[in-house]
N, C-alpha and C positions, 0 to 999 in steps of 0.2 A: 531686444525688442525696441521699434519703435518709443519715442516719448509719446504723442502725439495721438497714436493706431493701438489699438489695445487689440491683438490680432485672435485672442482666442473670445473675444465678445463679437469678431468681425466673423468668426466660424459658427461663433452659435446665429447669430442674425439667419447666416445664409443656410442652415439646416434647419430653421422655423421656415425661412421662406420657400426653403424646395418643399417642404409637407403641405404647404397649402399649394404649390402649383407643379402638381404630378409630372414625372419626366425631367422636370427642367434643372436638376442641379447642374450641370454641365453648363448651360449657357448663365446660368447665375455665378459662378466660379469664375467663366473666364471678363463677365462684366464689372466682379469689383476686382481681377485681376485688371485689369484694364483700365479702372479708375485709378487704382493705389500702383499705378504702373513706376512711381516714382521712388515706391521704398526699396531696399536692396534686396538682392536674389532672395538671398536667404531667408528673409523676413515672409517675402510672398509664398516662397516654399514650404515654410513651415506653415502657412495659411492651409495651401492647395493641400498639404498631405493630412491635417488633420481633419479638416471637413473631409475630403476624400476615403481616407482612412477609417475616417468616421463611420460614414453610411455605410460602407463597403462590407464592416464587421458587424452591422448593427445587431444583428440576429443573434450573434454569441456574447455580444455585450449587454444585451438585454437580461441572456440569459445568464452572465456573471452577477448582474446588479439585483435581479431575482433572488440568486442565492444569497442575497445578505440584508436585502432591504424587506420590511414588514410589507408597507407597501409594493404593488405589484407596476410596474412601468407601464403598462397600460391606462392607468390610474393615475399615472403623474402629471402633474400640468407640466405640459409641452416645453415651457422653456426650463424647469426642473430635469425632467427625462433628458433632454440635450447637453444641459450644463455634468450631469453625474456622465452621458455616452462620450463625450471630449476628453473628459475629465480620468477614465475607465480607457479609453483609446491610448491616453498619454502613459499613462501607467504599463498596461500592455506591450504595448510597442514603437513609443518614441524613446531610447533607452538613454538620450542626451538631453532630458526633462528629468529630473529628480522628481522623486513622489510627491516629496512635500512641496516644490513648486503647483503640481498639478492640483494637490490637494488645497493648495492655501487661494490656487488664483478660482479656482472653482466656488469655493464659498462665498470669496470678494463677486465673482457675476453674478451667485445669487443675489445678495446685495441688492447689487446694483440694480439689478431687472425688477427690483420690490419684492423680494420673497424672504428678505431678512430674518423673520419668525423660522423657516427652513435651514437655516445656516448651520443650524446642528444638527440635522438631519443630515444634510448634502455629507459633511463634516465624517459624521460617523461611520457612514456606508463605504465613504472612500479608504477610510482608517481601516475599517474593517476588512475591505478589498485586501491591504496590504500586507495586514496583520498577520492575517488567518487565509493565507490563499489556499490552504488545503479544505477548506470548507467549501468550495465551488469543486463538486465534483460531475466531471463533463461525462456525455452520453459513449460508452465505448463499443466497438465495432459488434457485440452483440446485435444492436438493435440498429443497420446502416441507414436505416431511413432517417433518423435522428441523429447518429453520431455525423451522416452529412449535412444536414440540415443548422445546427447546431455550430458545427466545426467550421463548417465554411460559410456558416452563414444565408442559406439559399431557403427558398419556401418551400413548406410539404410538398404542395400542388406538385411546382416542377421536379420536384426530387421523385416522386412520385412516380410520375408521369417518365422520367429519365432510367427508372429502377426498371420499370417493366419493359425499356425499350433497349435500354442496352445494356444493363447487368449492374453491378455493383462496382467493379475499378473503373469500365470508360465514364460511370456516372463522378463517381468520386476525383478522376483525372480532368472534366471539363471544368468542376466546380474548383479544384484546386491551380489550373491554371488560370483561370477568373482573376484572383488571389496573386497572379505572378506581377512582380515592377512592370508598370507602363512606359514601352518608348512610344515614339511618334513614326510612322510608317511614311515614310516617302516614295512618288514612284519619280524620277530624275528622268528628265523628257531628253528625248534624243538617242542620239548611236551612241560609243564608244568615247569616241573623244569627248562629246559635251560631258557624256557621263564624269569623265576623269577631271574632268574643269571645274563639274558642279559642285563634285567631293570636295577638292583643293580650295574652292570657294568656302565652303562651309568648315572646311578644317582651321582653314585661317582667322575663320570670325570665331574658332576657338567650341565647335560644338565635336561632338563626340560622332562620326560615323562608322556604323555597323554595315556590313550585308546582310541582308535579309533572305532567306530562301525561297523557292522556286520560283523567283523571276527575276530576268537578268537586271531589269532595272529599279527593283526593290529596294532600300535600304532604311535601317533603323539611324535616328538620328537622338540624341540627347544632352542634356546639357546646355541647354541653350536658354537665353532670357526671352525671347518670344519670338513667335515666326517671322511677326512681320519688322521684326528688328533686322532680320537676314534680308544683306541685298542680293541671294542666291532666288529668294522666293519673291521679293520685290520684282524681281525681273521675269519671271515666268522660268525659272529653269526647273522648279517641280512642284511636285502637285500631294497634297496629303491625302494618301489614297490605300486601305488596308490590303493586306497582299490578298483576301479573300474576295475582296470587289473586282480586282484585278483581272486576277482568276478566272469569274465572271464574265468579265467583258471578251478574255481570250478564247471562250467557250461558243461568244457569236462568231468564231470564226472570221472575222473580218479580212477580205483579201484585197491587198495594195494597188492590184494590176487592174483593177476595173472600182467606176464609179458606182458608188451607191446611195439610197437612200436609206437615212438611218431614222429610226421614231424612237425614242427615249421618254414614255407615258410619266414617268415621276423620277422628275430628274436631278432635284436638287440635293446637294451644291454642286453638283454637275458633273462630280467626278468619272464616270462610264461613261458620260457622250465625251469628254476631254479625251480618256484614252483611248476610245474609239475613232474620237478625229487623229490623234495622232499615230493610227496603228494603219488609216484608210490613204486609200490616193485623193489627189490633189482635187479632184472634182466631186469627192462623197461631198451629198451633204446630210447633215444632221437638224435634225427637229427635237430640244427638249424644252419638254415642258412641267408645268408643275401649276399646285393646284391656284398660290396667290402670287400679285406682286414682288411682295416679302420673301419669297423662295426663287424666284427668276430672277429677282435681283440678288442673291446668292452667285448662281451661274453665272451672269451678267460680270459680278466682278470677280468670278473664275477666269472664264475665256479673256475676258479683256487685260488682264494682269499676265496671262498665258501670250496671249496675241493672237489668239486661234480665229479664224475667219468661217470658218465651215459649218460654225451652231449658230443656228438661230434659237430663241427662245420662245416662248408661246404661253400663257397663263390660259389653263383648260384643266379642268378635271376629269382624269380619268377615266370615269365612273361613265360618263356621256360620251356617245358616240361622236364620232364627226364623220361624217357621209364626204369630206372634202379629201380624208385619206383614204378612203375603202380600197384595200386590195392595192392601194399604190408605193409601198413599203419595202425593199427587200430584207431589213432587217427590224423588227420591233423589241425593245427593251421594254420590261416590266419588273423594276426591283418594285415592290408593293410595299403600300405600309404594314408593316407587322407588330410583334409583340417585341421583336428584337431581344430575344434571350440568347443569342449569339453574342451581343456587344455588352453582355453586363458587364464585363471587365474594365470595360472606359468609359459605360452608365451605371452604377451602381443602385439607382435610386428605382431603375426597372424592374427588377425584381421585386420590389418591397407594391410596386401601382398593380403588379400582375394579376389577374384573377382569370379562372376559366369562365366567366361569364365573358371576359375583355378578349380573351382567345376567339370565342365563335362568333362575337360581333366582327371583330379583324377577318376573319375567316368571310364571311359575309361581304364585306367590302371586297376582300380579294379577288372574289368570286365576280362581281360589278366589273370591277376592273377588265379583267380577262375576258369579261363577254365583249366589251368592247374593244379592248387593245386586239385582237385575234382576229379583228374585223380589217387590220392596215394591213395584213401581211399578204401578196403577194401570192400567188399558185407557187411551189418551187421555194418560196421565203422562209426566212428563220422566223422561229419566236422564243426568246429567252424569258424566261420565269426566272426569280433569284428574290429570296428574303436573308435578312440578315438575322436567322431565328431557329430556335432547334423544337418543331413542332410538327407532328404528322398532321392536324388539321390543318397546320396552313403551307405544310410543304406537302407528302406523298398523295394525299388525300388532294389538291389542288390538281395534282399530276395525273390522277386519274379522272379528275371533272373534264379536264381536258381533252384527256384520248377520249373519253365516255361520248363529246359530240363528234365525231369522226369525223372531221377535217384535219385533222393533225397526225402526225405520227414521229414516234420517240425518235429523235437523231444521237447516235454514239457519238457523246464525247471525252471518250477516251483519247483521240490525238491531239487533243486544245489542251488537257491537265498536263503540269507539269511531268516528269517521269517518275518522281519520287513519291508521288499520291496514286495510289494502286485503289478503286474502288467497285464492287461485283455489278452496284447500278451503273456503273458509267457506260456501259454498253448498249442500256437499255434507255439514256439520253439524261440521268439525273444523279446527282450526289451529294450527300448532306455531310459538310465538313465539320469536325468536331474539334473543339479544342482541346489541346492536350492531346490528341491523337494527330493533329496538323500544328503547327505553328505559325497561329493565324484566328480571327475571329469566329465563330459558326455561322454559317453559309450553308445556302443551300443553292444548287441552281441546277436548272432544268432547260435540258432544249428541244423544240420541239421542228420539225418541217412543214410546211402545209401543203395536204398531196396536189399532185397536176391535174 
Protein backbone atom coordinates (compact mmCIF):
# COMPACT_ATOMS: atom_id res chain seq x y z
CA UNK A 1 0.00 0.00 0.00
CA UNK A 2 0.60 3.31 -0.76
CA UNK A 3 2.48 5.56 2.20
CA UNK A 4 0.73 8.55 1.13
CA UNK A 5 -3.21 6.97 -0.32
CA UNK A 6 -4.85 4.90 2.30
CA UNK A 7 -6.67 3.08 -0.66
CA UNK A 8 -9.50 1.31 1.45
CA UNK A 9 -10.66 4.90 2.97
CA UNK A 10 -10.25 5.99 -0.99
CA UNK A 11 -12.99 2.98 -1.60
CA UNK A 12 -15.21 4.01 1.15
CA UNK A 13 -15.11 7.85 0.02
CA UNK A 14 -16.28 6.62 -3.51
CA UNK A 15 -19.24 4.10 -2.22
CA UNK A 16 -20.70 7.13 0.01
CA UNK A 17 -20.49 9.20 -2.98
CA UNK A 18 -22.11 6.74 -5.66
CA UNK A 19 -25.41 6.50 -2.84
CA UNK A 20 -25.82 9.95 -3.05
CA UNK A 21 -25.57 10.34 -6.97
CA UNK A 22 -27.65 7.28 -8.51
CA UNK A 23 -25.91 5.51 -11.49
CA UNK A 24 -22.62 7.07 -11.34
CA UNK A 25 -20.27 4.60 -9.67
CA UNK A 26 -18.51 3.96 -12.90
CA UNK A 27 -17.52 7.37 -13.82
CA UNK A 28 -16.66 8.12 -10.10
CA UNK A 29 -14.07 4.90 -10.35
CA UNK A 30 -12.69 5.82 -13.42
CA UNK A 31 -12.13 9.75 -12.05
CA UNK A 32 -10.00 9.09 -9.01
CA UNK A 33 -8.70 6.29 -11.32
CA UNK A 34 -7.47 8.91 -13.14
CA UNK A 35 -6.50 11.27 -10.53
CA UNK A 36 -4.21 8.50 -8.59
CA UNK A 37 -3.18 7.49 -12.13
CA UNK A 38 0.48 7.76 -10.75
CA UNK A 39 0.19 4.88 -8.09
CA UNK A 40 1.18 1.47 -9.37
CA UNK A 41 -1.11 -1.09 -11.03
CA UNK A 42 -1.48 -2.95 -8.43
CA UNK A 43 -2.48 -0.47 -5.85
CA UNK A 44 -5.23 0.92 -8.21
CA UNK A 45 -6.46 -2.49 -8.63
CA UNK A 46 -6.90 -3.31 -5.63
CA UNK A 47 -8.84 0.10 -5.48
CA UNK A 48 -11.15 -0.72 -8.62
CA UNK A 49 -11.78 -4.41 -7.27
CA UNK A 50 -12.90 -3.64 -3.97
CA UNK A 51 -15.25 -0.77 -4.54
CA UNK A 52 -16.47 -2.84 -7.46
CA UNK A 53 -16.54 -6.00 -5.68
CA UNK A 54 -18.15 -4.10 -3.17
CA UNK A 55 -21.38 -2.89 -4.73
CA UNK A 56 -21.61 -5.75 -6.88
CA UNK A 57 -22.27 -8.16 -3.71
CA UNK A 58 -23.84 -5.78 -1.64
CA UNK A 59 -27.24 -7.66 -1.37
CA UNK A 60 -25.51 -10.84 0.12
CA UNK A 61 -23.15 -8.81 2.17
CA UNK A 62 -25.88 -7.08 3.72
CA UNK A 63 -27.33 -10.13 4.25
CA UNK A 64 -24.07 -11.69 6.06
CA UNK A 65 -23.75 -8.61 8.39
CA UNK A 66 -27.48 -9.07 9.31
CA UNK A 67 -26.71 -12.39 10.60
CA UNK A 68 -24.55 -11.29 13.18
CA UNK A 69 -25.04 -7.63 13.86
CA UNK A 70 -27.92 -6.50 16.58
CA UNK A 71 -28.22 -3.71 14.48
CA UNK A 72 -29.96 -4.01 11.05
CA UNK A 73 -27.68 -2.25 8.07
CA UNK A 74 -30.37 -0.39 7.10
CA UNK A 75 -30.13 1.49 10.34
CA UNK A 76 -26.50 2.00 10.01
CA UNK A 77 -24.98 5.35 9.43
CA UNK A 78 -23.83 5.24 6.02
CA UNK A 79 -20.24 5.40 6.43
CA UNK A 80 -20.57 2.40 9.21
CA UNK A 81 -22.57 0.19 6.73
CA UNK A 82 -19.66 0.78 3.98
CA UNK A 83 -16.77 0.54 6.42
CA UNK A 84 -18.24 -3.40 7.83
CA UNK A 85 -19.45 -4.08 3.42
CA UNK A 86 -15.35 -3.41 2.45
CA UNK A 87 -14.46 -4.89 5.24
CA UNK A 88 -17.17 -8.35 4.85
CA UNK A 89 -15.98 -8.04 0.88
CA UNK A 90 -12.24 -8.52 1.81
CA UNK A 91 -12.99 -11.39 4.04
CA UNK A 92 -15.20 -13.07 1.41
CA UNK A 93 -13.32 -12.75 -1.47
CA UNK A 94 -9.89 -10.96 -1.59
CA UNK A 95 -8.17 -14.34 -0.30
CA UNK A 96 -4.59 -12.26 -0.51
CA UNK A 97 -6.03 -9.73 2.56
CA UNK A 98 -5.69 -11.62 5.83
CA UNK A 99 -8.71 -11.30 8.14
CA UNK A 100 -7.20 -9.61 10.58
CA UNK A 101 -5.75 -6.94 8.15
CA UNK A 102 -9.46 -6.42 7.07
CA UNK A 103 -10.53 -6.39 10.45
CA UNK A 104 -7.92 -4.15 12.04
CA UNK A 105 -7.88 -1.50 9.05
CA UNK A 106 -11.72 -1.47 9.23
CA UNK A 107 -11.93 -0.20 12.81
CA UNK A 108 -8.79 2.31 12.16
CA UNK A 109 -11.58 4.04 9.27
CA UNK A 110 -13.95 3.92 11.80
CA UNK A 111 -11.69 6.08 13.64
CA UNK A 112 -10.98 7.98 11.55
CA UNK A 113 -14.32 9.14 9.78
CA UNK A 114 -15.39 9.96 14.00
CA UNK A 115 -17.18 7.05 14.89
CA UNK A 116 -14.70 5.92 17.41
CA UNK A 117 -17.42 5.12 20.20
CA UNK A 118 -18.25 2.26 17.29
CA UNK A 119 -14.91 0.61 17.09
CA UNK A 120 -16.22 -2.24 19.05
CA UNK A 121 -18.94 -2.62 17.49
CA UNK A 122 -17.34 -2.61 13.74
CA UNK A 123 -14.62 -4.94 15.70
CA UNK A 124 -17.04 -7.56 16.88
CA UNK A 125 -19.20 -8.18 14.01
CA UNK A 126 -16.23 -8.57 11.86
CA UNK A 127 -14.68 -11.17 14.50
CA UNK A 128 -17.72 -12.73 14.60
CA UNK A 129 -18.10 -12.95 10.56
CA UNK A 130 -14.90 -15.01 10.96
CA UNK A 131 -15.34 -16.89 13.88
CA UNK A 132 -18.66 -18.45 13.56
CA UNK A 133 -19.35 -18.51 9.79
CA UNK A 134 -21.69 -21.26 10.26
CA UNK A 135 -24.05 -18.88 11.87
CA UNK A 136 -24.88 -17.09 8.43
CA UNK A 137 -27.02 -19.50 7.06
CA UNK A 138 -27.97 -18.56 3.28
CA UNK A 139 -31.42 -19.07 1.57
CA UNK A 140 -31.17 -22.63 -0.29
CA UNK A 141 -32.82 -23.35 -3.71
CA UNK A 142 -36.07 -24.24 -1.91
CA UNK A 143 -37.32 -20.78 -2.01
CA UNK A 144 -35.32 -19.51 -5.76
CA UNK A 145 -36.74 -16.20 -5.50
CA UNK A 146 -34.48 -15.56 -2.47
CA UNK A 147 -31.77 -18.07 -2.82
CA UNK A 148 -31.31 -15.78 -6.26
CA UNK A 149 -31.72 -12.78 -4.81
CA UNK A 150 -29.53 -13.25 -1.88
CA UNK A 151 -26.76 -15.46 -3.73
CA UNK A 152 -26.19 -13.26 -6.48
CA UNK A 153 -27.21 -10.33 -5.11
CA UNK A 154 -30.10 -8.83 -7.50
CA UNK A 155 -33.51 -7.14 -6.36
CA UNK A 156 -36.85 -8.97 -5.63
CA UNK A 157 -38.57 -6.64 -8.36
CA UNK A 158 -36.15 -8.03 -11.10
CA UNK A 159 -35.72 -11.50 -10.01
CA UNK A 160 -39.29 -11.49 -9.92
CA UNK A 161 -40.10 -10.17 -12.75
CA UNK A 162 -37.15 -12.53 -14.60
CA UNK A 163 -38.89 -15.91 -12.71
CA UNK A 164 -42.17 -15.42 -14.51
CA UNK A 165 -40.62 -14.71 -17.70
CA UNK A 166 -38.00 -17.13 -18.20
CA UNK A 167 -38.02 -19.90 -15.60
CA UNK A 168 -35.71 -20.59 -12.82
CA UNK A 169 -31.97 -21.53 -14.58
CA UNK A 170 -32.05 -18.81 -17.51
CA UNK A 171 -33.09 -16.55 -14.39
CA UNK A 172 -30.37 -17.87 -12.28
CA UNK A 173 -27.60 -18.06 -15.37
CA UNK A 174 -28.20 -14.13 -16.33
CA UNK A 175 -27.65 -13.14 -12.70
CA UNK A 176 -24.67 -15.56 -12.37
CA UNK A 177 -22.98 -14.38 -15.26
CA UNK A 178 -23.48 -10.66 -14.08
CA UNK A 179 -21.01 -12.03 -11.32
CA UNK A 180 -18.51 -13.37 -14.09
CA UNK A 181 -14.53 -11.38 -14.37
CA UNK A 182 -14.75 -8.19 -16.46
CA UNK A 183 -12.77 -7.88 -19.76
CA UNK A 184 -13.00 -4.78 -22.02
CA UNK A 185 -14.59 -5.53 -25.47
CA UNK A 186 -13.02 -4.08 -28.42
CA UNK A 187 -14.18 -3.89 -31.88
CA UNK A 188 -10.63 -3.43 -34.00
CA UNK A 189 -11.54 -1.13 -37.24
CA UNK A 190 -10.50 -2.46 -40.48
CA UNK A 191 -10.08 -5.89 -42.82
CA UNK A 192 -7.71 -8.41 -41.85
CA UNK A 193 -4.48 -7.06 -42.05
CA UNK A 194 -5.23 -3.90 -39.72
CA UNK A 195 -6.83 -6.42 -37.60
CA UNK A 196 -3.39 -8.50 -37.33
CA UNK A 197 -1.51 -5.10 -36.81
CA UNK A 198 -3.82 -3.94 -34.05
CA UNK A 199 -3.32 -7.32 -32.03
CA UNK A 200 0.58 -7.32 -32.43
CA UNK A 201 0.16 -3.65 -31.47
CA UNK A 202 -1.54 -4.27 -28.37
CA UNK A 203 0.49 -7.60 -27.52
CA UNK A 204 3.63 -5.67 -27.55
CA UNK A 205 2.37 -2.89 -25.01
CA UNK A 206 2.03 -6.24 -23.15
CA UNK A 207 -2.03 -6.47 -22.82
CA UNK A 208 -3.53 -9.72 -22.81
CA UNK A 209 -5.79 -10.42 -26.32
CA UNK A 210 -8.79 -12.59 -26.52
CA UNK A 211 -11.27 -13.43 -29.42
CA UNK A 212 -14.27 -12.60 -28.63
CA UNK A 213 -17.34 -14.33 -30.32
CA UNK A 214 -19.69 -13.86 -33.06
CA UNK A 215 -18.09 -11.11 -34.72
CA UNK A 216 -15.11 -11.28 -36.71
CA UNK A 217 -13.76 -8.04 -35.45
CA UNK A 218 -14.52 -8.50 -31.76
CA UNK A 219 -12.01 -9.09 -29.28
CA UNK A 220 -11.40 -9.19 -25.38
CA UNK A 221 -8.62 -7.23 -24.18
CA UNK A 222 -7.03 -7.22 -20.45
CA UNK A 223 -4.38 -6.55 -18.48
CA UNK A 224 -3.77 -3.40 -19.41
CA UNK A 225 -2.94 -0.06 -17.21
CA UNK A 226 -5.43 2.21 -19.03
CA UNK A 227 -6.77 2.72 -22.64
CA UNK A 228 -5.64 5.74 -23.20
CA UNK A 229 -2.07 4.60 -22.33
CA UNK A 230 -2.46 2.30 -25.72
CA UNK A 231 -0.93 4.00 -28.81
CA UNK A 232 -3.29 1.24 -30.63
CA UNK A 233 -6.39 3.30 -29.27
CA UNK A 234 -4.54 6.77 -29.37
CA UNK A 235 -4.64 6.23 -32.94
CA UNK A 236 -8.10 5.26 -33.74
CA UNK A 237 -7.31 1.60 -34.44
CA UNK A 238 -10.38 0.52 -32.22
CA UNK A 239 -13.20 1.29 -30.56
CA UNK A 240 -14.70 0.09 -27.10
CA UNK A 241 -17.73 -1.38 -28.18
CA UNK A 242 -19.89 -4.59 -26.38
CA UNK A 243 -20.26 -7.44 -28.98
CA UNK A 244 -24.21 -6.88 -28.19
CA UNK A 245 -24.23 -3.08 -29.60
CA UNK A 246 -22.45 -4.51 -32.37
CA UNK A 247 -24.90 -6.97 -32.98
CA UNK A 248 -27.18 -4.20 -33.10
CA UNK A 249 -25.75 -2.08 -35.57
CA UNK A 250 -25.22 -5.28 -38.06
CA UNK A 251 -29.13 -5.87 -37.75
CA UNK A 252 -29.53 -2.15 -39.57
CA UNK A 253 -28.34 -3.95 -42.30
CA UNK A 254 -26.06 -1.36 -43.68
CA UNK A 255 -25.05 -1.94 -47.28
CA UNK A 256 -21.46 -0.73 -48.68
CA UNK A 257 -22.50 -0.27 -52.36
CA UNK A 258 -24.70 2.60 -52.05
CA UNK A 259 -24.83 5.96 -50.17
CA UNK A 260 -27.04 6.49 -47.29
CA UNK A 261 -28.45 8.54 -44.80
CA UNK A 262 -27.96 7.38 -41.32
CA UNK A 263 -30.01 9.28 -38.10
CA UNK A 264 -28.63 8.02 -34.77
CA UNK A 265 -31.42 9.83 -32.10
CA UNK A 266 -29.16 9.19 -28.90
CA UNK A 267 -26.01 8.53 -29.71
CA UNK A 268 -23.49 8.88 -27.31
CA UNK A 269 -20.40 8.04 -27.04
CA UNK A 270 -21.01 7.23 -30.51
CA UNK A 271 -20.29 3.99 -30.70
CA UNK A 272 -23.22 2.58 -33.45
CA UNK A 273 -22.82 5.63 -35.74
CA UNK A 274 -18.73 4.61 -35.57
CA UNK A 275 -19.57 1.36 -36.79
CA UNK A 276 -22.06 2.25 -38.94
CA UNK A 277 -19.80 4.65 -40.74
CA UNK A 278 -17.29 2.05 -40.85
CA UNK A 279 -19.55 -0.82 -42.17
CA UNK A 280 -21.13 2.18 -44.94
CA UNK A 281 -19.70 3.55 -48.45
CA UNK A 282 -17.74 6.38 -48.83
CA UNK A 283 -20.61 8.92 -49.21
CA UNK A 284 -23.15 7.50 -46.30
CA UNK A 285 -23.59 10.22 -44.06
CA UNK A 286 -24.45 10.07 -40.52
CA UNK A 287 -26.34 12.24 -38.19
CA UNK A 288 -25.73 11.61 -34.28
CA UNK A 289 -26.95 13.24 -31.88
CA UNK A 290 -27.75 13.38 -28.24
CA UNK A 291 -29.51 15.14 -25.75
CA UNK A 292 -26.36 17.92 -24.24
CA UNK A 293 -23.17 19.36 -25.21
CA UNK A 294 -21.58 17.07 -22.67
CA UNK A 295 -22.58 13.96 -24.60
CA UNK A 296 -21.61 15.17 -28.45
CA UNK A 297 -18.58 15.93 -27.00
CA UNK A 298 -18.18 12.39 -25.99
CA UNK A 299 -18.75 11.46 -29.96
CA UNK A 300 -16.86 14.47 -30.91
CA UNK A 301 -13.74 12.83 -29.30
CA UNK A 302 -14.81 9.45 -30.64
CA UNK A 303 -14.73 10.16 -34.33
CA UNK A 304 -11.94 12.62 -34.18
CA UNK A 305 -9.52 10.12 -32.42
CA UNK A 306 -11.01 7.52 -35.04
CA UNK A 307 -10.67 10.05 -38.08
CA UNK A 308 -13.98 9.19 -39.34
CA UNK A 309 -15.33 12.11 -41.61
CA UNK A 310 -18.98 10.85 -42.29
CA UNK A 311 -20.67 11.85 -38.48
CA UNK A 312 -21.83 14.87 -37.88
CA UNK A 313 -23.04 15.69 -34.44
CA UNK A 314 -26.12 17.60 -33.43
CA UNK A 315 -27.35 18.37 -29.64
CA UNK A 316 -31.43 17.75 -30.00
CA UNK A 317 -33.43 15.82 -27.85
CA UNK A 318 -35.11 12.97 -28.97
CA UNK A 319 -38.23 13.51 -27.46
CA UNK A 320 -38.95 16.61 -30.21
CA UNK A 321 -39.65 16.39 -33.40
CA UNK A 322 -37.62 18.04 -36.22
CA UNK A 323 -39.87 18.61 -39.26
CA UNK A 324 -35.98 19.24 -41.09
CA UNK A 325 -35.75 15.27 -41.27
CA UNK A 326 -39.33 14.14 -41.91
CA UNK A 327 -39.24 11.16 -44.03
CA UNK A 328 -35.57 11.99 -45.20
CA UNK A 329 -33.70 8.96 -43.49
CA UNK A 330 -33.03 5.64 -44.85
CA UNK A 331 -31.73 4.40 -41.75
CA UNK A 332 -32.94 5.62 -38.15
CA UNK A 333 -31.11 4.33 -34.95
CA UNK A 334 -32.86 4.48 -31.58
CA UNK A 335 -30.83 2.86 -28.61
CA UNK A 336 -33.19 4.62 -25.90
CA UNK A 337 -32.54 5.34 -22.55
CA UNK A 338 -33.44 2.50 -20.35
CA UNK A 339 -33.20 0.83 -17.07
CA UNK A 340 -30.13 -1.03 -18.46
CA UNK A 341 -30.56 -4.32 -16.51
CA UNK A 342 -28.51 -5.88 -19.36
CA UNK A 343 -25.27 -4.02 -18.23
CA UNK A 344 -25.42 -4.67 -14.42
CA UNK A 345 -22.30 -6.55 -14.78
CA UNK A 346 -20.00 -3.41 -15.74
CA UNK A 347 -22.86 -1.20 -13.54
CA UNK A 348 -23.39 -2.66 -10.55
CA UNK A 349 -24.88 0.13 -8.79
CA UNK A 350 -28.14 -0.11 -11.39
CA UNK A 351 -29.64 -2.66 -9.75
CA UNK A 352 -29.62 -1.34 -6.25
CA UNK A 353 -31.42 2.72 -8.11
CA UNK A 354 -34.00 0.32 -9.95
CA UNK A 355 -37.63 0.57 -9.12
CA UNK A 356 -40.79 -0.25 -11.09
CA UNK A 357 -41.87 3.12 -10.74
CA UNK A 358 -38.34 4.20 -12.75
CA UNK A 359 -39.26 1.27 -15.37
CA UNK A 360 -42.68 2.89 -16.49
CA UNK A 361 -41.40 6.46 -16.41
CA UNK A 362 -38.32 5.10 -18.86
CA UNK A 363 -41.11 3.23 -20.63
CA UNK A 364 -42.68 6.69 -21.12
CA UNK A 365 -39.93 8.55 -22.42
CA UNK A 366 -39.30 5.55 -24.82
CA UNK A 367 -42.52 5.81 -26.05
CA UNK A 368 -41.73 10.16 -26.90
CA UNK A 369 -38.88 9.02 -28.42
CA UNK A 370 -40.33 6.64 -31.04
CA UNK A 371 -43.06 8.91 -31.85
CA UNK A 372 -40.64 11.09 -33.16
CA UNK A 373 -37.66 9.27 -34.27
CA UNK A 374 -40.31 7.11 -36.80
CA UNK A 375 -41.22 10.37 -38.14
CA UNK A 376 -37.24 10.42 -40.23
CA UNK A 377 -37.60 7.25 -41.85
CA UNK A 378 -38.17 7.15 -45.30
CA UNK A 379 -41.19 4.95 -47.25
CA UNK A 380 -39.02 1.47 -47.82
CA UNK A 381 -36.42 2.79 -44.66
CA UNK A 382 -35.27 0.87 -41.54
CA UNK A 383 -35.90 1.69 -38.01
CA UNK A 384 -33.90 -0.01 -35.43
CA UNK A 385 -35.22 -0.07 -31.69
CA UNK A 386 -32.43 -1.58 -29.40
CA UNK A 387 -31.98 -1.03 -25.23
CA UNK A 388 -29.52 -2.24 -23.42
CA UNK A 389 -32.06 -3.88 -20.79
CA UNK A 390 -33.99 -7.11 -20.14
CA UNK A 391 -37.72 -5.77 -19.67
CA UNK A 392 -40.92 -6.42 -21.65
CA UNK A 393 -42.23 -2.87 -20.83
CA UNK A 394 -39.49 -1.32 -22.46
CA UNK A 395 -38.60 -4.00 -25.03
CA UNK A 396 -41.68 -6.39 -26.38
CA UNK A 397 -44.42 -4.08 -25.18
CA UNK A 398 -42.55 -1.05 -27.21
CA UNK A 399 -42.44 -3.54 -30.30
CA UNK A 400 -46.01 -3.70 -30.28
CA UNK A 401 -46.64 0.25 -29.70
CA UNK A 402 -45.02 0.28 -32.86
CA UNK A 403 -46.76 -2.28 -35.17
CA UNK A 404 -50.04 -0.93 -33.21
CA UNK A 405 -49.66 2.61 -35.55
CA UNK A 406 -49.42 0.69 -38.73
CA UNK A 407 -46.84 2.30 -40.54
CA UNK A 408 -44.35 -0.18 -39.75
CA UNK A 409 -43.86 -3.73 -40.25
CA UNK A 410 -41.52 -6.50 -38.37
CA UNK A 411 -38.43 -6.92 -40.86
CA UNK A 412 -36.59 -10.69 -40.17
CA UNK A 413 -33.57 -10.44 -38.80
CA UNK A 414 -32.40 -13.56 -38.87
CA UNK A 415 -29.59 -12.97 -41.77
CA UNK A 416 -27.78 -9.80 -39.80
CA UNK A 417 -27.37 -12.39 -36.26
CA UNK A 418 -24.39 -14.03 -36.06
CA UNK A 419 -25.05 -18.04 -37.07
CA UNK A 420 -24.50 -19.26 -33.52
CA UNK A 421 -27.46 -17.09 -31.98
CA UNK A 422 -30.62 -19.28 -33.17
CA UNK A 423 -33.80 -16.98 -31.87
CA UNK A 424 -37.89 -18.00 -32.55
CA UNK A 425 -38.45 -13.84 -32.72
CA UNK A 426 -35.92 -13.10 -35.09
CA UNK A 427 -38.11 -13.94 -37.87
CA UNK A 428 -40.74 -11.80 -36.69
CA UNK A 429 -37.87 -8.65 -36.67
CA UNK A 430 -36.84 -8.79 -32.72
CA UNK A 431 -34.65 -10.54 -30.13
CA UNK A 432 -33.81 -10.16 -26.57
CA UNK A 433 -30.21 -11.34 -25.74
CA UNK A 434 -29.66 -12.85 -22.39
CA UNK A 435 -26.82 -13.30 -20.67
CA UNK A 436 -25.49 -16.45 -19.88
CA UNK A 437 -27.35 -17.76 -22.68
CA UNK A 438 -25.11 -15.40 -25.18
CA UNK A 439 -21.80 -14.32 -24.32
CA UNK A 440 -22.47 -10.73 -24.31
CA UNK A 441 -24.44 -7.85 -22.43
CA UNK A 442 -28.59 -8.20 -22.48
CA UNK A 443 -29.76 -6.53 -25.62
CA UNK A 444 -32.65 -6.29 -27.04
CA UNK A 445 -33.08 -5.09 -30.54
CA UNK A 446 -35.92 -4.70 -32.96
CA UNK A 447 -36.24 -3.96 -36.56
CA UNK A 448 -38.62 -2.52 -38.20
CA UNK A 449 -39.51 -1.35 -42.36
CA UNK A 450 -41.85 1.40 -43.05
CA UNK A 451 -44.43 0.27 -45.67
CA UNK A 452 -44.31 2.10 -49.31
Amino acid sequence: MSDNVNLRALALETLLEAEKSEGKLNEIVNAVLEKYAYLPKNQRGFYARLVEGTAENRIKIDYIIDSYSKIPVKKMKPAVRNILRTAVYQIMEMKSVPDSAAVNEAVKLAVKKGFGSLKGFVNGVLRSIIREPEKCVFPDRGDMKKYICVNYSMPEFIVSEWLERFGEEKTENICKYFLNEKKTTIRIRGGGREISETKESLIEEGVKVEKAPYIDCAYFISEYDSLTSLKSFDQGKFAVQDISSMIAVKCAGIDSDRALKILDVCAAPGGKSMFAADLSSADTKIISRDISYKKTDLIEDNIDRCGINKIETEVWDAANFDPRYEEAMDIVIADVPCSGFGVIGHKPDIKYNASLEKVNALADIQRSIIDAAIRYVKPGGVFLYSTCTISKKENEDNVKYILEKGEFKPDDITPYLPQEIKCDTAKDGYIQLLPGEVLCDGFFIARFKRKK
